[in-house]
PDBQT receptor file of N, H, CA, C and O in Angstrom, charges set to zero:
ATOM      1  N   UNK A   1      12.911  -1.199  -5.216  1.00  0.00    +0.000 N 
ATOM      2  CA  UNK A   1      11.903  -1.925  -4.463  1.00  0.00    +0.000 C 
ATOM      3  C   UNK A   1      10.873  -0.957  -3.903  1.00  0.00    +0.000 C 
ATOM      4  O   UNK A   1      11.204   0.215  -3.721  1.00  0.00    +0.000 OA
ATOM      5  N   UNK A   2       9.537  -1.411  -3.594  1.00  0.00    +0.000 N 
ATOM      6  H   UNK A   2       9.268  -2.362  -3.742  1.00  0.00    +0.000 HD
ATOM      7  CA  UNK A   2       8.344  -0.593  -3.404  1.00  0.00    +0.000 C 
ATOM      8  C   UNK A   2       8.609  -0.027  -2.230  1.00  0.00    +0.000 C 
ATOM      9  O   UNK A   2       9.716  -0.529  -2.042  1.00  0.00    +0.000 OA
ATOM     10  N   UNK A   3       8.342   0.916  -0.922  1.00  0.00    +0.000 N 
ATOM     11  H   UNK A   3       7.442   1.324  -1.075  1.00  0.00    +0.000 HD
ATOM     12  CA  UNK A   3       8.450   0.891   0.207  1.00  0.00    +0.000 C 
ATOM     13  C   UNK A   3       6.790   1.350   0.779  1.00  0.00    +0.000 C 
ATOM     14  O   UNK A   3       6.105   2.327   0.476  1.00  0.00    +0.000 OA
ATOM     15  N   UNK A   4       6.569   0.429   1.528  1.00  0.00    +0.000 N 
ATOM     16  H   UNK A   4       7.126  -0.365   1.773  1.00  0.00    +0.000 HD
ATOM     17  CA  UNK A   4       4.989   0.774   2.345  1.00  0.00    +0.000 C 
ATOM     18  C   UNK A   4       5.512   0.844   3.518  1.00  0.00    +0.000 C 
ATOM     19  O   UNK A   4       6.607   0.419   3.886  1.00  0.00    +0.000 OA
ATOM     20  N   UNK A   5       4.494   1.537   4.265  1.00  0.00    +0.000 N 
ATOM     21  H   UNK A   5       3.605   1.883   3.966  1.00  0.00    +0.000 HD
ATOM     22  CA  UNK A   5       4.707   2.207   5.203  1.00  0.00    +0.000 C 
ATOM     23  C   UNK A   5       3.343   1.870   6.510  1.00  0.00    +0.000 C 
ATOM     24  O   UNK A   5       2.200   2.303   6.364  1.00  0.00    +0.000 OA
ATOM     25  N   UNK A   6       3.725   1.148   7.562  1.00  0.00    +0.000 N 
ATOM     26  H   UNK A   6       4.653   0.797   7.681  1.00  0.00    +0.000 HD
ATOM     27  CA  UNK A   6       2.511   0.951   8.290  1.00  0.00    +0.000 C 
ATOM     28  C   UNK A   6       1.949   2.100   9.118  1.00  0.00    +0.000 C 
ATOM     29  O   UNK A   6       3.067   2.598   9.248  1.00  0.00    +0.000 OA
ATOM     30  N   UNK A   7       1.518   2.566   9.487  1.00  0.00    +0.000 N 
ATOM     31  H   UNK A   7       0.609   2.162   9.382  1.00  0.00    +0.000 HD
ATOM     32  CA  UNK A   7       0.864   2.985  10.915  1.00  0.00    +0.000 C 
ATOM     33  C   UNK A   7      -0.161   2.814  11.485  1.00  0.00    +0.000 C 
ATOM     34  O   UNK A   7      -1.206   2.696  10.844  1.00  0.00    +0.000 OA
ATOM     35  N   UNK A   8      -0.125   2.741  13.168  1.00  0.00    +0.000 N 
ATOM     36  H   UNK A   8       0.724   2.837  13.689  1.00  0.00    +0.000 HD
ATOM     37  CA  UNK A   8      -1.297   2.015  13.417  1.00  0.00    +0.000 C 
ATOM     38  C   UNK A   8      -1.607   3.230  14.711  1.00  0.00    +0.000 C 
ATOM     39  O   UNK A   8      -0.853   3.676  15.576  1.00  0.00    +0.000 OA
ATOM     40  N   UNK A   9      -2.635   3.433  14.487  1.00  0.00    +0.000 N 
ATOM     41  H   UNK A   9      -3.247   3.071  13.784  1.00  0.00    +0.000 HD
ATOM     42  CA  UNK A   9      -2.723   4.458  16.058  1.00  0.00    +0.000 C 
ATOM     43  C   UNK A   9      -1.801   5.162  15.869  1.00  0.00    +0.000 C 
ATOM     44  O   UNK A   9      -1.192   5.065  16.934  1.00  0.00    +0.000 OA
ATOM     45  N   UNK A  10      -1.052   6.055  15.030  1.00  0.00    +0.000 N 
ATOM     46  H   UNK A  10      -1.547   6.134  14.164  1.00  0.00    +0.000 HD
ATOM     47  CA  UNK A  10      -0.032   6.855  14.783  1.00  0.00    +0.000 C 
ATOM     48  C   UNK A  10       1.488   6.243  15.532  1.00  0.00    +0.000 C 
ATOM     49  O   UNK A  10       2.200   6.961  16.234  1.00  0.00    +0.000 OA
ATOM     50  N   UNK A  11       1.726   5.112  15.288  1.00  0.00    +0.000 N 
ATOM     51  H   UNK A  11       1.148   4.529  14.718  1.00  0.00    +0.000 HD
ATOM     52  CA  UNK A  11       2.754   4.110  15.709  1.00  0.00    +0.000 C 
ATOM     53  C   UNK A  11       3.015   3.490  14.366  1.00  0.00    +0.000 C 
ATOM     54  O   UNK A  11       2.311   2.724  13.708  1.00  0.00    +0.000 OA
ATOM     55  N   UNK A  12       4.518   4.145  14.053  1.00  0.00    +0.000 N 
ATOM     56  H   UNK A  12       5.090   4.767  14.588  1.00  0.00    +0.000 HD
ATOM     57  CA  UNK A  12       5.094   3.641  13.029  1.00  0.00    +0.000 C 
ATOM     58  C   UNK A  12       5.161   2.021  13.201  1.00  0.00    +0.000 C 
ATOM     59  O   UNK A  12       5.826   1.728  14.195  1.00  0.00    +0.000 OA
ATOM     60  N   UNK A  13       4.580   0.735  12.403  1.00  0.00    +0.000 N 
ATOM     61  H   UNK A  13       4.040   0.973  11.596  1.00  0.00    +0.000 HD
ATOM     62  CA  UNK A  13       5.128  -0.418  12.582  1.00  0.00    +0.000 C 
ATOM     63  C   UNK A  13       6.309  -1.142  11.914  1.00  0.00    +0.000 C 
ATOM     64  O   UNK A  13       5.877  -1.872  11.022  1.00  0.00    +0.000 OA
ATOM     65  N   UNK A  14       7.598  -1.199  12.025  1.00  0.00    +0.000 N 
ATOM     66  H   UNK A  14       7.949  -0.606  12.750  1.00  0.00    +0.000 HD
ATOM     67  CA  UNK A  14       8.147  -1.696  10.996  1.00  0.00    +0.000 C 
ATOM     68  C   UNK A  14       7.868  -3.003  10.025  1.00  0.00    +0.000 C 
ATOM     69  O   UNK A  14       7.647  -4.067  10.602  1.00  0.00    +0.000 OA
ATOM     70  N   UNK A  15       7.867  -2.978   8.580  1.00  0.00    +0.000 N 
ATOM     71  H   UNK A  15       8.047  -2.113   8.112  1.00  0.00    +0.000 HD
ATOM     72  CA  UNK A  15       7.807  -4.605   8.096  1.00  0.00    +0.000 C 
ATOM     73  C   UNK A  15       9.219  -4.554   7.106  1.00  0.00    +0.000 C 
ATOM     74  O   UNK A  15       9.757  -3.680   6.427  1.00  0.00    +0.000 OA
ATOM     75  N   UNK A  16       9.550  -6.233   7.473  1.00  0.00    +0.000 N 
ATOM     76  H   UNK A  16       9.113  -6.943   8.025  1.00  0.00    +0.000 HD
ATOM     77  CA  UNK A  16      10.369  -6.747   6.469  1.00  0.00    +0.000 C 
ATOM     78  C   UNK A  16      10.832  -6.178   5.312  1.00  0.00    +0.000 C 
ATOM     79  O   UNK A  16      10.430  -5.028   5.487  1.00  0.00    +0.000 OA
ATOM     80  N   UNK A  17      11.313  -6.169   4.403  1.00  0.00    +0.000 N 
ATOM     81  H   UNK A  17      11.639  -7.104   4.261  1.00  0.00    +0.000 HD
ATOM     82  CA  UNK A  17      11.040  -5.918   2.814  1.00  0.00    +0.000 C 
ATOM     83  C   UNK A  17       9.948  -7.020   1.961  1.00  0.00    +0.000 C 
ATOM     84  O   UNK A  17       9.448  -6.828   0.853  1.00  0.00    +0.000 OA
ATOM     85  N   UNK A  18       9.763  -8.255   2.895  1.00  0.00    +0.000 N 
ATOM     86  H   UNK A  18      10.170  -8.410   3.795  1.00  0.00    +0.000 HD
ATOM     87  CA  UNK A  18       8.617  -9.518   2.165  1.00  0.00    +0.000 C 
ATOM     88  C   UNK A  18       7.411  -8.741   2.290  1.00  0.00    +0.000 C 
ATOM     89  O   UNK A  18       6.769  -8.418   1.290  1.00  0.00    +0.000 OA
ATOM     90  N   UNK A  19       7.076  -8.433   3.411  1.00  0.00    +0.000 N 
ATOM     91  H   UNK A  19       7.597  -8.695   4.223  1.00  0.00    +0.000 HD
ATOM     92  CA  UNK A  19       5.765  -7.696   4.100  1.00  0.00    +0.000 C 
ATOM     93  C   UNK A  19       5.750  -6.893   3.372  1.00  0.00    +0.000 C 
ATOM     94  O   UNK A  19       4.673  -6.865   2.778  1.00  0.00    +0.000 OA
ATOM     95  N   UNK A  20       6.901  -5.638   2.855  1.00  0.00    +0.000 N 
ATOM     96  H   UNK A  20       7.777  -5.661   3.337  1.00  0.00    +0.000 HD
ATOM     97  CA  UNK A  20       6.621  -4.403   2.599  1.00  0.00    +0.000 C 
ATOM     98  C   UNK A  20       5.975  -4.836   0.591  1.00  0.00    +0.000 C 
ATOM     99  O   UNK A  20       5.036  -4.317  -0.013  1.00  0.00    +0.000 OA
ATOM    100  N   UNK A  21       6.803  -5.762   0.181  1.00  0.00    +0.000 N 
ATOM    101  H   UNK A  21       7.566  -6.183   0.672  1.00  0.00    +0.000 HD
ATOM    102  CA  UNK A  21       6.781  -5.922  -1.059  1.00  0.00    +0.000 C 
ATOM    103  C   UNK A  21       4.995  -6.604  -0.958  1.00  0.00    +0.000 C 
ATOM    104  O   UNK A  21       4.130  -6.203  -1.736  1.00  0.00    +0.000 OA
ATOM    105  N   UNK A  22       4.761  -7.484  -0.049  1.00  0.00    +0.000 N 
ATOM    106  H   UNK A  22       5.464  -7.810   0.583  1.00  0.00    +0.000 HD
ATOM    107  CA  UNK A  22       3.355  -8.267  -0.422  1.00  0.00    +0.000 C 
ATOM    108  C   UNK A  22       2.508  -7.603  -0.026  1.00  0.00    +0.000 C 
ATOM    109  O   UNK A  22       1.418  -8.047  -0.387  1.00  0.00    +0.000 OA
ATOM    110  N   UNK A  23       2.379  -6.026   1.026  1.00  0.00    +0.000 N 
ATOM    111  H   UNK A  23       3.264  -5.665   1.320  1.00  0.00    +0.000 HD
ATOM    112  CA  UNK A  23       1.270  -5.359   0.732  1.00  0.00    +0.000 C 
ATOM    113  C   UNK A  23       1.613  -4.482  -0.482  1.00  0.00    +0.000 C 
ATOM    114  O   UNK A  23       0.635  -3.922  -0.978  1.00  0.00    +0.000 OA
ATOM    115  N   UNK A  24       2.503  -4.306  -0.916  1.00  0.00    +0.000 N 
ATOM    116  H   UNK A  24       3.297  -4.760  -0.513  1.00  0.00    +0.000 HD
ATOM    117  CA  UNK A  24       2.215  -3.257  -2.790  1.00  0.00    +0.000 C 
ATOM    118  C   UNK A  24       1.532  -4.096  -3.284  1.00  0.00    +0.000 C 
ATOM    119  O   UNK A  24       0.327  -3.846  -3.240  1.00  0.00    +0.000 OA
ATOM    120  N   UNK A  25       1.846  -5.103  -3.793  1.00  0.00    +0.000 N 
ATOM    121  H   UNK A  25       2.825  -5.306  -3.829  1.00  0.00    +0.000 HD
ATOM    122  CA  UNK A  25       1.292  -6.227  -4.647  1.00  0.00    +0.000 C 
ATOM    123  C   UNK A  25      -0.087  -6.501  -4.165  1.00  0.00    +0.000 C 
ATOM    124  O   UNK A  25      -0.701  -6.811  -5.187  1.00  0.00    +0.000 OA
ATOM    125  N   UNK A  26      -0.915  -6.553  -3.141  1.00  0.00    +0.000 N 
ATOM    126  H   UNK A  26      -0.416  -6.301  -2.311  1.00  0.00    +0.000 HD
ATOM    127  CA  UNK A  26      -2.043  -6.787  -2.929  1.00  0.00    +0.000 C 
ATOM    128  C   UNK A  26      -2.688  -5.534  -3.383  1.00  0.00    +0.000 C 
ATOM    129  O   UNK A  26      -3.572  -5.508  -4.240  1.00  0.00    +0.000 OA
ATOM    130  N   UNK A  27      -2.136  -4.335  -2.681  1.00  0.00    +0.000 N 
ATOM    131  H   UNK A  27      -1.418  -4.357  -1.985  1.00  0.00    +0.000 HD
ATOM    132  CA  UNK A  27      -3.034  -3.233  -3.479  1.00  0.00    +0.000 C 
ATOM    133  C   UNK A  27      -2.936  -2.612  -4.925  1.00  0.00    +0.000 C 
ATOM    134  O   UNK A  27      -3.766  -1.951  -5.548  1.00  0.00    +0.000 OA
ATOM    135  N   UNK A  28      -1.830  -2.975  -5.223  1.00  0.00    +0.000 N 
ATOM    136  H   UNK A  28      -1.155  -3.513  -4.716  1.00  0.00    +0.000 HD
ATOM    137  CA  UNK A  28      -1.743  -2.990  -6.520  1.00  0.00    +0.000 C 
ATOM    138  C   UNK A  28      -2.620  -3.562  -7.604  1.00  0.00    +0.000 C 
ATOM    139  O   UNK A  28      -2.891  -3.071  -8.699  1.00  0.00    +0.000 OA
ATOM    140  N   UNK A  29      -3.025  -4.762  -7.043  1.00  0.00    +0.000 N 
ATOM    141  H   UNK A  29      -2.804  -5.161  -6.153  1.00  0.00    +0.000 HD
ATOM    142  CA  UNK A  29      -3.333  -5.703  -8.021  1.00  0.00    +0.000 C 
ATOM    143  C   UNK A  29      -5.587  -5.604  -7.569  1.00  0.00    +0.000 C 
ATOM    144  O   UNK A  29      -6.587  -5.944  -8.201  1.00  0.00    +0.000 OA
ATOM    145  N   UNK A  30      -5.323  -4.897  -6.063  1.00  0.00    +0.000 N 
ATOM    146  H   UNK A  30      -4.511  -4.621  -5.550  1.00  0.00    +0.000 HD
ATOM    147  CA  UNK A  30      -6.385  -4.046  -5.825  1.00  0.00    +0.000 C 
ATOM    148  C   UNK A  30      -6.817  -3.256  -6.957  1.00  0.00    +0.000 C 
ATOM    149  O   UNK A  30      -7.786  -3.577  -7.645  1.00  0.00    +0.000 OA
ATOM    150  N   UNK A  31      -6.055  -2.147  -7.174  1.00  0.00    +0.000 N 
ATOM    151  H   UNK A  31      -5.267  -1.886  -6.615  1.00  0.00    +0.000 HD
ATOM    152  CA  UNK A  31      -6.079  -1.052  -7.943  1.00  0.00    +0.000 C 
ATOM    153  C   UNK A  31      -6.358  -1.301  -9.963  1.00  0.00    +0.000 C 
ATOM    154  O   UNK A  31      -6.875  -0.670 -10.885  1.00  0.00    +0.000 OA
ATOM    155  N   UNK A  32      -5.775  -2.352  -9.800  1.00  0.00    +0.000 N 
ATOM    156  H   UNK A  32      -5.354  -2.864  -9.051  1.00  0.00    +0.000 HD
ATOM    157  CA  UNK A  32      -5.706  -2.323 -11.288  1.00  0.00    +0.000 C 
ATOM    158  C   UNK A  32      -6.955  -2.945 -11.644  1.00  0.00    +0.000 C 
ATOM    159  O   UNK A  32      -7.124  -3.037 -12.860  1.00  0.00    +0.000 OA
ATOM    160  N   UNK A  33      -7.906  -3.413 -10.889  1.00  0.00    +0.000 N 
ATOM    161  H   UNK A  33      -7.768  -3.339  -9.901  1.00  0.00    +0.000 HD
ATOM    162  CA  UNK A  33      -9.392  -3.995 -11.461  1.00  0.00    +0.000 C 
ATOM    163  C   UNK A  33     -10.266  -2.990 -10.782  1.00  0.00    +0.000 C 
ATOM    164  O   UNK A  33     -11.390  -3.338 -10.420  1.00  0.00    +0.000 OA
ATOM    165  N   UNK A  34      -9.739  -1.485 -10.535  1.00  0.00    +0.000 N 
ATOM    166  H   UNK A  34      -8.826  -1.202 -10.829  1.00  0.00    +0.000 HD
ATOM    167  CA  UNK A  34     -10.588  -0.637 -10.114  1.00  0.00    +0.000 C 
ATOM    168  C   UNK A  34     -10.730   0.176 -10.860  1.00  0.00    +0.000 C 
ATOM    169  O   UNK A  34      -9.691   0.753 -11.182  1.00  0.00    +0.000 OA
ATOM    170  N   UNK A  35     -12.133   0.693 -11.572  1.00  0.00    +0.000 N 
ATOM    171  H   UNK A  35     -12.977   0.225 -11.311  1.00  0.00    +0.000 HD
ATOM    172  CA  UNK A  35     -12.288   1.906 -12.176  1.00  0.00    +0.000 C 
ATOM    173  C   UNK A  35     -11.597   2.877 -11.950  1.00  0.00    +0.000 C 
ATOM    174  O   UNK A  35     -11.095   2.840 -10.827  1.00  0.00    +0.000 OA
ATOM    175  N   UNK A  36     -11.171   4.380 -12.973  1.00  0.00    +0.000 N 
ATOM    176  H   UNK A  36     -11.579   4.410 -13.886  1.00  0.00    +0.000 HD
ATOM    177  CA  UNK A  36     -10.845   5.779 -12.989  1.00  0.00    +0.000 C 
ATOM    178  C   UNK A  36      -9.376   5.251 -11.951  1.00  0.00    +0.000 C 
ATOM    179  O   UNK A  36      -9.380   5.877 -10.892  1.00  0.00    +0.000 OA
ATOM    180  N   UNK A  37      -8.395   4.434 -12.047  1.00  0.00    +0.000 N 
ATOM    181  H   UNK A  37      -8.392   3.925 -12.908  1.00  0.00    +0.000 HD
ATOM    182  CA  UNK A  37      -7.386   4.459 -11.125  1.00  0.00    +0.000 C 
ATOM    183  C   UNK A  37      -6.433   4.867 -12.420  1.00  0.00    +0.000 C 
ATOM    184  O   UNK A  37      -6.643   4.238 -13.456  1.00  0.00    +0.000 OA
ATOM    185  N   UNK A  38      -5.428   5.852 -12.425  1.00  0.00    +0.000 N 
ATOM    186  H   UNK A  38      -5.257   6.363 -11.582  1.00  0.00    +0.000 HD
ATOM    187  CA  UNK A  38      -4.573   5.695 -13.615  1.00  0.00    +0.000 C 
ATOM    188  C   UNK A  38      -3.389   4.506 -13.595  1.00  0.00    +0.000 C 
ATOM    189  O   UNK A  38      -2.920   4.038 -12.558  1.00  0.00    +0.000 OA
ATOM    190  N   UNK A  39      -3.115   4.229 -14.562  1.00  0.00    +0.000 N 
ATOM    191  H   UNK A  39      -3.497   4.610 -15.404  1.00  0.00    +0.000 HD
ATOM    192  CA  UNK A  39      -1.984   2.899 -14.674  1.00  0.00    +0.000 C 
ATOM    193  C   UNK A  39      -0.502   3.124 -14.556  1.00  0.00    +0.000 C 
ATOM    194  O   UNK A  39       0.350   2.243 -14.669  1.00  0.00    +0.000 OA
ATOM    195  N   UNK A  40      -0.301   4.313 -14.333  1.00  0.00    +0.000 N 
ATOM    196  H   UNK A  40      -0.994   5.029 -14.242  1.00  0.00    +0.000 HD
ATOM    197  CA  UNK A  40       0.952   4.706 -14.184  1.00  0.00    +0.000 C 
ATOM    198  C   UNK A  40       1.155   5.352 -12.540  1.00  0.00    +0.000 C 
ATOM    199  O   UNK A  40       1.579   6.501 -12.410  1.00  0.00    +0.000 OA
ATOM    200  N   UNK A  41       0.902   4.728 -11.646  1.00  0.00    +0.000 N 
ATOM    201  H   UNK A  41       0.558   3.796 -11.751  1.00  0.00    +0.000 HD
ATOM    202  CA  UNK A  41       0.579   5.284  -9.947  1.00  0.00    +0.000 C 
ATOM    203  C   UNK A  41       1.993   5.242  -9.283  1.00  0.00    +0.000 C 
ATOM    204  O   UNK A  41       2.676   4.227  -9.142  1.00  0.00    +0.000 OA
ATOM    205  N   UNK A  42       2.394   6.791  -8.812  1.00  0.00    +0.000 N 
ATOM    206  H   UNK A  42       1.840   7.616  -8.926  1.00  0.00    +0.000 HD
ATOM    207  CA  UNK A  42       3.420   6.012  -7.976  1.00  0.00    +0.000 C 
ATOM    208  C   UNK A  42       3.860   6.416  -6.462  1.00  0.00    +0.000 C 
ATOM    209  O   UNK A  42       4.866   6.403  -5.753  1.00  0.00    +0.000 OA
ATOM    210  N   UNK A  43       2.407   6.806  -6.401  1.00  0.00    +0.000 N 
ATOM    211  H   UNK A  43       1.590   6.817  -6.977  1.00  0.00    +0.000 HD
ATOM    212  CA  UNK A  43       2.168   7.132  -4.891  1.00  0.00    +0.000 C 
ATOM    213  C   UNK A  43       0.844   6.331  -4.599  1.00  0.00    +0.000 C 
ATOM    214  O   UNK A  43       0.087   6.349  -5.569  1.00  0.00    +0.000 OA
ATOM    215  N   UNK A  44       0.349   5.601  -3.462  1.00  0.00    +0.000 N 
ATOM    216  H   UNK A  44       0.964   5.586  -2.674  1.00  0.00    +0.000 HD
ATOM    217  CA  UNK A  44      -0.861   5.256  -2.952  1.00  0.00    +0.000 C 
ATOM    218  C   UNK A  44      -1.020   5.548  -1.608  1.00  0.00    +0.000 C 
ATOM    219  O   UNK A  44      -0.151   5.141  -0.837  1.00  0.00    +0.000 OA
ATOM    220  N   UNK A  45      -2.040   6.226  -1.141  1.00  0.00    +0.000 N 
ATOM    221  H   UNK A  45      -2.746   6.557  -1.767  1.00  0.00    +0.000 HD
ATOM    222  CA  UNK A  45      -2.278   6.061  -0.066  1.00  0.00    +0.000 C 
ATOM    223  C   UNK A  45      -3.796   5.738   0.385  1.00  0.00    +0.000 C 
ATOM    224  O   UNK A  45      -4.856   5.925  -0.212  1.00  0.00    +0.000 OA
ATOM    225  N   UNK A  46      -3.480   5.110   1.824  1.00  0.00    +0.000 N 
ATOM    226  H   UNK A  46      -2.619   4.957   2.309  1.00  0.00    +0.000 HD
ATOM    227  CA  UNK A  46      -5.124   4.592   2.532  1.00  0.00    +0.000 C 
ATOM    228  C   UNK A  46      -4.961   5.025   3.779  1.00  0.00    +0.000 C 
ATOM    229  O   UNK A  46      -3.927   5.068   4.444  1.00  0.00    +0.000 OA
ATOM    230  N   UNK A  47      -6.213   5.392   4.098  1.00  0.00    +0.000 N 
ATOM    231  H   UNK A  47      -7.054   5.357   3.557  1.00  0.00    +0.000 HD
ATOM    232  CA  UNK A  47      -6.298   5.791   5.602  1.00  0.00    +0.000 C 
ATOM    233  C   UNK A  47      -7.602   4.793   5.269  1.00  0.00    +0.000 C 
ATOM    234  O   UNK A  47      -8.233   4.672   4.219  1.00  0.00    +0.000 OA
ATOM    235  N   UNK A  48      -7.781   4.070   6.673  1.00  0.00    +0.000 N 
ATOM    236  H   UNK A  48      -7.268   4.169   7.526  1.00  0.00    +0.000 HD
ATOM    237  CA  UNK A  48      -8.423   3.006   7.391  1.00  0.00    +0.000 C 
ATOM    238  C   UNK A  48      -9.250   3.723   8.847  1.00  0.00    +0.000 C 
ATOM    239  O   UNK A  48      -8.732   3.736   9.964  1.00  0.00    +0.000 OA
ATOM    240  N   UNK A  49     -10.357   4.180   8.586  1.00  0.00    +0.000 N 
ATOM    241  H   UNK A  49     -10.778   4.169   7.679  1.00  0.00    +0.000 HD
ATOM    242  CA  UNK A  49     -10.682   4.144  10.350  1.00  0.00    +0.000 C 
ATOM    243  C   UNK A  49     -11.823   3.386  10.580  1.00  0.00    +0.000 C 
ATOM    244  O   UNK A  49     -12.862   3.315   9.922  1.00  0.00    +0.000 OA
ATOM    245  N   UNK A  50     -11.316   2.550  12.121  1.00  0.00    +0.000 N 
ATOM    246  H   UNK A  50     -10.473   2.607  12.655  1.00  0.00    +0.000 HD
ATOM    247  CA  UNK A  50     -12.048   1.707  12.580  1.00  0.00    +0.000 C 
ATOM    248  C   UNK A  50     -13.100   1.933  13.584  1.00  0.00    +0.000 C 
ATOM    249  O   UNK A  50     -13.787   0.991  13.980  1.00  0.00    +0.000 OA
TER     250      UNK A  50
């Protein structure tokens, strides 16, 4: 199973395994209609600043 990882303000958040599985799948499915991404990924990461 995928494992994502939240942090918010450097505060680990825990999620579910549903949560953890339905953000892979959103960015996943992000990723795969994105140019130069390779198809074999098995690390992702995002940093977000607001």
């Amino acid at each position: 199973m995928p494992k994502a990882i939240l942090t918010v303000n450097e505060r680990k958040i825990p999620l579910k395994d549903f949560m953890q599985e339905m953000l892979t799948n959103i960015i996943q499915g992000f990723l795969s209609s994105t140019k130069g991404v390779p198809e074999n990924t098995e690390t992702i990461k995002i940093e977000i600043t607001l």
